[in-house]
C-alpha positions in Angstrom: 0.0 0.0 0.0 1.2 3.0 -0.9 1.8 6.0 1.7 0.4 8.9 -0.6 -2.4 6.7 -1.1 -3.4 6.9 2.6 -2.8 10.7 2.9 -4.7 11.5 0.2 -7.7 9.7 1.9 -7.4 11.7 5.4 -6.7 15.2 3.5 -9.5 14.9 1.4 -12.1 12.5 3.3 -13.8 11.4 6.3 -13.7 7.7 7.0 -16.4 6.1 8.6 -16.9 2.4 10.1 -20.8 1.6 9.4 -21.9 -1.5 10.2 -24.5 -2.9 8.3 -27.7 -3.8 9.7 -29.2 -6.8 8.8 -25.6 -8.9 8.1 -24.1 -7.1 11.5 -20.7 -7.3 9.3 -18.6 -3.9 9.3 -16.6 -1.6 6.8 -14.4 1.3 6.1 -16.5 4.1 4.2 -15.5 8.0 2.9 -17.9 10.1 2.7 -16.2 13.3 1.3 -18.4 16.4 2.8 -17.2 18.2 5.5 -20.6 18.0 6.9 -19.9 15.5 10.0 -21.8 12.4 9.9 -22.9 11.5 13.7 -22.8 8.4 15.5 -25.7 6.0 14.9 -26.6 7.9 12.2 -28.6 5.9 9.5 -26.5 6.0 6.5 -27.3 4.2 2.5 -23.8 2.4 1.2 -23.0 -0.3 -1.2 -23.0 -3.9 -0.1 -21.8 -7.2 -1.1 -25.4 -7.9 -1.2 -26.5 -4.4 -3.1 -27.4 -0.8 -1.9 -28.2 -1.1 1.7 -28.3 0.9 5.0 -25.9 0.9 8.1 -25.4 2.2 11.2 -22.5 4.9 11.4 -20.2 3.6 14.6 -18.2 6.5 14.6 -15.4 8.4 12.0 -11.4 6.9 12.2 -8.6 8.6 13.7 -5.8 6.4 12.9 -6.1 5.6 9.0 -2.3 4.3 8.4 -3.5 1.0 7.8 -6.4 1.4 5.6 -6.4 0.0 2.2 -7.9 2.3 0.3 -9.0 -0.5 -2.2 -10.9 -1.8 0.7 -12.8 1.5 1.1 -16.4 2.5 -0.6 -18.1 5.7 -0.8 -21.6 6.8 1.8 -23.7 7.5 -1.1 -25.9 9.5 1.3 -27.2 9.7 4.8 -30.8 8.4 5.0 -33.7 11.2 4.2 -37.4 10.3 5.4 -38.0 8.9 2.3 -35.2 6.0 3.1 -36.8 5.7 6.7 -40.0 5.0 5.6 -39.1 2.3 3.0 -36.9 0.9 5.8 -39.7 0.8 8.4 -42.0 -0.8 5.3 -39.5 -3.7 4.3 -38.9 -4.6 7.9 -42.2 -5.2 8.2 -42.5 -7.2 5.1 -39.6 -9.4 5.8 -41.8 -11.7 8.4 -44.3 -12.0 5.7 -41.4 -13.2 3.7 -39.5 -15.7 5.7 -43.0 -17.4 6.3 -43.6 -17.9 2.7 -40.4 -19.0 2.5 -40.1 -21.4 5.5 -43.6 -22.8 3.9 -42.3 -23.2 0.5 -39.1 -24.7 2.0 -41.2 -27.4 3.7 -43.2 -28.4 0.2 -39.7 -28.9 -1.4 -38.9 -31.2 1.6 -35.5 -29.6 1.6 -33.3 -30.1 4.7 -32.1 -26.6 5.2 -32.8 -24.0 8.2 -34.2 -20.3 7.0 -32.3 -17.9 9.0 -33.5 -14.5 8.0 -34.9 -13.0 5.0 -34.2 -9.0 3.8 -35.1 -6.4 1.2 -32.7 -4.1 -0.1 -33.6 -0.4 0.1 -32.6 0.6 -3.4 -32.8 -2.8 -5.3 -36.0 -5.2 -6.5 -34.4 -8.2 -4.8 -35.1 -10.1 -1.5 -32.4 -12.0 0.3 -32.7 -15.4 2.0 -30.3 -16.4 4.7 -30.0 -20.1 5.2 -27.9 -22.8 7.2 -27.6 -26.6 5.9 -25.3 -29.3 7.0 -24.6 -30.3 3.6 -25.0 -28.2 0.2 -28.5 -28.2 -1.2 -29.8 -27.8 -4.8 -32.3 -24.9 -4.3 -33.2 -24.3 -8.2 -36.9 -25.1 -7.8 -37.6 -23.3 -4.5 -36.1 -20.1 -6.2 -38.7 -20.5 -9.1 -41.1 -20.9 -6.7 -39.9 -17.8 -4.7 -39.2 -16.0 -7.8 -43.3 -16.0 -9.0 -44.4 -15.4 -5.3 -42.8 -12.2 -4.7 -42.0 -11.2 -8.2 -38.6 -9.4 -7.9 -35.1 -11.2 -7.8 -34.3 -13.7 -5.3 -30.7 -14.4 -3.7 -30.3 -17.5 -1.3 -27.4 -17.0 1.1 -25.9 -20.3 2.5 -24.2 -19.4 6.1 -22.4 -21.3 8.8 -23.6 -21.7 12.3 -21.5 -18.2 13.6 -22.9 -16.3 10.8 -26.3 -17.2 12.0 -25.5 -15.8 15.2 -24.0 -12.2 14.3 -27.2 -11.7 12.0 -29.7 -12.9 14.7 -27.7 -11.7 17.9 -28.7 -12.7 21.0 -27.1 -12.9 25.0 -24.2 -15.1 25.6 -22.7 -17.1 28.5 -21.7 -13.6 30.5 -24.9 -11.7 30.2 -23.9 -9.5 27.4 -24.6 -9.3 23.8 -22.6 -12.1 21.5 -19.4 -10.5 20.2 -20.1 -11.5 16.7 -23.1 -9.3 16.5 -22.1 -6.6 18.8 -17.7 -6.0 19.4 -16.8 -7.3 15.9 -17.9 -9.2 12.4 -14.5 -10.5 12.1 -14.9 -14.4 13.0 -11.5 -15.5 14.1 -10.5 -19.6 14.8 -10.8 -20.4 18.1 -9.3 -23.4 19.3 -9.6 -25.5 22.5 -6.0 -25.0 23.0 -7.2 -21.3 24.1 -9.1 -22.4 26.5 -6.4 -25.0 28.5 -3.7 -21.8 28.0 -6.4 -19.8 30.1 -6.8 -22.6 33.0 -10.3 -22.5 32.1 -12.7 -25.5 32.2 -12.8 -27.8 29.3 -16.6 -28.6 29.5 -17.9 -27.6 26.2 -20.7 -26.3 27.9 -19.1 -23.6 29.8 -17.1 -22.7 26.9 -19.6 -22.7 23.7 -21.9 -19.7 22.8 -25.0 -20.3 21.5 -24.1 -21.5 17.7 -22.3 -24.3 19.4 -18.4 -23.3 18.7 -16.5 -22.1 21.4 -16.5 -18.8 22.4 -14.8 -16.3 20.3 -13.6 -14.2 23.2 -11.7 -17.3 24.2 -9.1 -15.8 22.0 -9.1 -12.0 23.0 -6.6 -12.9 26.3 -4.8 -15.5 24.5 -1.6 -14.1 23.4 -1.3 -12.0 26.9 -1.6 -15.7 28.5 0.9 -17.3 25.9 3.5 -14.1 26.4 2.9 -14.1 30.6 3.0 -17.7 31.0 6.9 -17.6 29.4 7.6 -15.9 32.9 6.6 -19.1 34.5 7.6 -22.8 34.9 5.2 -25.6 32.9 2.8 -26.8 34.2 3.4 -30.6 34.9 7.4 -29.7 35.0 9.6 -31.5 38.3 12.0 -28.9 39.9 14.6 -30.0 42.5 14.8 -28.4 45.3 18.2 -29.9 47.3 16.8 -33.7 47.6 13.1 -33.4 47.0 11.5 -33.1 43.6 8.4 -31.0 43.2 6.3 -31.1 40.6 4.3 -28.0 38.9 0.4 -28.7 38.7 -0.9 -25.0 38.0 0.4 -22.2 37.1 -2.0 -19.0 37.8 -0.9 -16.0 35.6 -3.5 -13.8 37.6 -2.9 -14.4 40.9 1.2 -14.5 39.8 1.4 -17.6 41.8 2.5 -21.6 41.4 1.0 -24.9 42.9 4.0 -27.0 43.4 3.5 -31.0 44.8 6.7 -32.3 47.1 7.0 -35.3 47.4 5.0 -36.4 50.1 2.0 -35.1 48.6 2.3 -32.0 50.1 1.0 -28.6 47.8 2.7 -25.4 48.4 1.4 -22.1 46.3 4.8 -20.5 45.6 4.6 -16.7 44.6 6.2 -15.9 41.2 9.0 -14.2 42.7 10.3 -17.4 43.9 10.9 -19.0 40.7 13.9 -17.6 38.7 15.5 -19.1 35.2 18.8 -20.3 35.0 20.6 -19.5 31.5 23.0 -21.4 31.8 21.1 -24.9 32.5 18.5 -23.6 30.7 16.3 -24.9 33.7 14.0 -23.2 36.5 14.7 -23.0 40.0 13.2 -22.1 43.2 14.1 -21.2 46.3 11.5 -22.5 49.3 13.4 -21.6 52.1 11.9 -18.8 53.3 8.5 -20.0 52.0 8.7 -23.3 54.1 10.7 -22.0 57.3 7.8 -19.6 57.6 
């Protein structure tokens, strides 16, 4: 990316992260007034799926990483006019899905309707859908296409997607990431969750569309870069004659559960611990810890 590329964007234009409302997915959009847009303003912008309308989040203060390949032009901030037709196809899109869902069930296909939406500026409805495996819609589109008598689109979405366009609470109490802190689905594995010390029930650690969490991985790298201060867990250290082995290591509490020998468990404070260079091994000295 080049430099002048980037400066020419903040000299001559606002940028603008809108999230779009009915996907919940975000993106980087100029609008080139000097007329402030405000936050939560309703805004009309192009889509992957067509002309649309978004939710203005707020204007960017540090644009040094913007492509500005990536970036698309407000086309305008939303009159009456837009509010009204809005309001109109919200209304119409419940109508839709259970013509849909009905139509779906006479086909006998095995796929779940998620969500269906008009476009503000375009003849054309969008279905969202989930399936396990892919399905052959042709006929169901036909059938769509003489009910409704516009374009149809049939969007096929995983189980994560479904949750950022339908939102919902999670495990916490608050509003699922996906559809409220960020659109961009990262992998999260299980490994995220045993660097974290946290349980491994996939109960406790799943949101509602059945994957683990994705918040599992906003702490990860701060537990991955702490934990290098600390012995492994399951690691033996000898201390004189007895051997004691590591079984937890608490990044939060800066502490160490350590198990002598006898079956004795002693939480050792970090300080303790220290790394030898030249052994390339860990030690610890207990003798204050144990004499007191």
């Amino acid at each position: 990316m080049e430099p002048t590329a980037v400066e020419d964007i903040e000299t001559k234009d606002t940028l603008y992260r809108v999230k779009i409302t009915h996907s919940s997915e975000t993106g980087i959009f100029r609008f080139s007034p000097k007329k402030r847009i405000e936050h939560r303003k309703i805004v009309i912008v192009p889509t992957k799926y067509g002309v649309d309308h978004g939710v203005v989040l707020g204007p960017l203060h540090n644009c040094q990483h913007i492509d500005p390949n990536n970036v698309q032009e407000i086309i305008r901030i939303a009159g009456e006019d837009d509010i009204r037709k809005i309001n109109a196809n919200t209304e119409k899109e419940d109508r839709a899905l259970k013509i849909c869902r009905e139509k779906v069930e006479n086909h006998g296909l095995d796929m779940q309707l998620v969500s269906a939406h008009y476009l503000v500026e375009e003849p054309k409805v969008l279905f969202f859908f989930t399936a396990e495996q892919r399905v052959d819609f042709r006929a169901l589109v036909k059938d769509l296409v003489s009910e409704f008598k516009m374009r149809i689109e049939l969007r096929q979405i995983g189980v994560r997607d479904e949750s950022r366009v339908l939102g919902g609470l999670g495990v916490c109490g608050r509003y699922l990431c996906c559809n409220k802190v960020t659109d961009k689905l990262k992998p999260v594995s299980i490994k995220m969750a045993k660097e974290q010390n946290l349980s491994l029930n996939s109960m406790k650690i799943s949101g509602p569309c059945g994957r683990l969490l994705c918040c599992l991985s906003y702490e990860y790298d701060f537990y991955c870069e702490e934990k290098k201060q600390y012995p492994n867990a399951g690691s033996r250290l000898s201390v004189g004659k007895e051997i004691y082995k590591v079984t937890e290591v608490n990044i939060l509490s800066k502490s160490v559960k350590l198990l002598g020998g006898d079956g004795q468990l002693i939480d050792v404070p970090s300080h303790y611990f220290s790394f030898n260079e030249e052994s390339r091994r860990w030690t610890v000295d207990l003798k204050d810890l144990i004499s007191s």
